[in-house]
N, C-alpha and C positions, 0 to 999 in steps of 0.2 A: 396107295400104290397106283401106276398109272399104267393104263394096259391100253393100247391103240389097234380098234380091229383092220386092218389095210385092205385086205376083202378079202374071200373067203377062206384064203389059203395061209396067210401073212399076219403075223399080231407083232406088235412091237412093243416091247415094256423095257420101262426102269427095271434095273437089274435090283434085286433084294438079297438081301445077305445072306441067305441060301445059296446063291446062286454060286459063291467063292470058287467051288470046286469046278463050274461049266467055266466061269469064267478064264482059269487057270487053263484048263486044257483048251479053251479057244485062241489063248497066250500061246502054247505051246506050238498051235496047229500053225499059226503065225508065222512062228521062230519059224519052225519045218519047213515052209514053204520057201522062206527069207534067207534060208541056213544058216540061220544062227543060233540053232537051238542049244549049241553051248554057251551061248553068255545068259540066258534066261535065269534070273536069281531069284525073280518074284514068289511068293506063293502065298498061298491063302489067304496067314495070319496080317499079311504086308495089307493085299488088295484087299481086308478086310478094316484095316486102320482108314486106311486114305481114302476109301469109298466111303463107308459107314461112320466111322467114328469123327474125322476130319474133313470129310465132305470135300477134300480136292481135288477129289474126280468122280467123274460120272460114267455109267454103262447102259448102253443102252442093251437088248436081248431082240435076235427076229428068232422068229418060230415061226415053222413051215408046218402047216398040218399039226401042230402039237407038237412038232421037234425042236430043239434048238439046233438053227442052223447058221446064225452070225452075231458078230456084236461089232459095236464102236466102243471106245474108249474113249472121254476126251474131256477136257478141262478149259477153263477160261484162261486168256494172255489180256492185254490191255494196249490200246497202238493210242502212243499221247498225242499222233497225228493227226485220229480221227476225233480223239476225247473219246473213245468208246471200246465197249470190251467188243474180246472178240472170242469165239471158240477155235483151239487145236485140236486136233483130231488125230491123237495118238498111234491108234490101231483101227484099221476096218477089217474084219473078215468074212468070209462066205468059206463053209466049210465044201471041201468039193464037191459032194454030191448035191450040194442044192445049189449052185451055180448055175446059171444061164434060165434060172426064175426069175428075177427081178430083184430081187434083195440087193443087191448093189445097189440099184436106181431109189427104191426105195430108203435102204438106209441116208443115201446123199440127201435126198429129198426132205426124210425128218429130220438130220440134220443140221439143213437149211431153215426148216421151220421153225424147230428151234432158236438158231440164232438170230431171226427178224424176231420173234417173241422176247428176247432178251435184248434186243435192240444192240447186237451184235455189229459191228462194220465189218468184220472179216471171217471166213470161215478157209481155214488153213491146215495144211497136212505135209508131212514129205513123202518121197516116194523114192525105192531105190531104183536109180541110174538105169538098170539092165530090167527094170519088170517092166517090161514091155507093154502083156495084156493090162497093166492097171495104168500104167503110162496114158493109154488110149482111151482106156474108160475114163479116167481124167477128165481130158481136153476134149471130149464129147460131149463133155457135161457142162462146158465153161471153164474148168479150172485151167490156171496159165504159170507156165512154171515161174518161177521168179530167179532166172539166168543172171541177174547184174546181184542178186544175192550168194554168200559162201553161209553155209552153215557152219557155225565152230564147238567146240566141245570140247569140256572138260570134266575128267571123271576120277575115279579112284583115289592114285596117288598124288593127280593132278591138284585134285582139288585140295587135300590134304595139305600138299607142298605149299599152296598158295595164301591156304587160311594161315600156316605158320607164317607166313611173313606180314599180317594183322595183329600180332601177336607183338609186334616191334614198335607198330607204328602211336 
């Protein structure tokens, strides 16, 4: 298990399979803030396959004083531009009462570390449109939107519809 003391107040760890249930309500705290807390489908038994047993995502844990007070989410992508992977970064949060500590700067930071350790080329996230305060904490940090980018998506029955028509070919 790997547990990172940041100083005296701050400890960062790999999340451990205990943790399913903080992790879920750090999901939720998420959605809340995002207002999306009605599309939220994930829970335990999910983040407990795809962290632990599949290994296709990672969590990291800060803890303020012994509290859990943020996580990152975030998985590897591959840019065949650079030849090199790179880390997404699913979810950040800081729960509101531990805000305006540092855990932001710090979560970006090991984040960062990680991905020169893994010899990552990019380290990338989205962010909605209207979040203003994380808009800013962004672009203070270096992060630069990617404008000449559209994100696209497909989901549900999308996807559904679309494997049937593989089904012909």
């Amino acid at each position: 298990m790997k547990h990172f003391q940041i100083n005296e107040h701050i400890l960062m760890r790999f999340a451990e399979e205990k943790d399913c249930a903080l992790i879920m309500e750090f999901i939720r705290g998420l959605a809340e803030y995002e207002q999306l807390l009605d599309t939220v489908r994930a829970d335990e038994a999910t983040l407990r396959k795809y962290i632990f047993e599949k290994k296709t995502i990672e969590v990291i844990i800060g803890e303020y004083d012994g509290k859990p007070a943020g996580f990152a989410l975030f998985f590897h992508n591959f840019s065949t531009f650079l030849g090199k992977p790179g880390i997404y970064i699913e979810d950040l949060f800081v729960k509101p009462e531990f805000r305006g500590r540092g855990l932001g700067n710090i979560f970006f930071a090991f984040l960062a570390k990680i991905a020169l350790e893994r010899d990552c080329g990019r380290l990338e996230w989205a962010c909605l449109n209207w979040n203003e305060p994380a808009i800013r904490f962004y672009k203070s940090r270096g992060g630069h939107p990617l404008d000449e980018w559209t994100t696209y998506r497909l989901s549900g029955e999308d996807i559904e519809k679309l494997a049937e028509r593989a089904a012909v070919l």
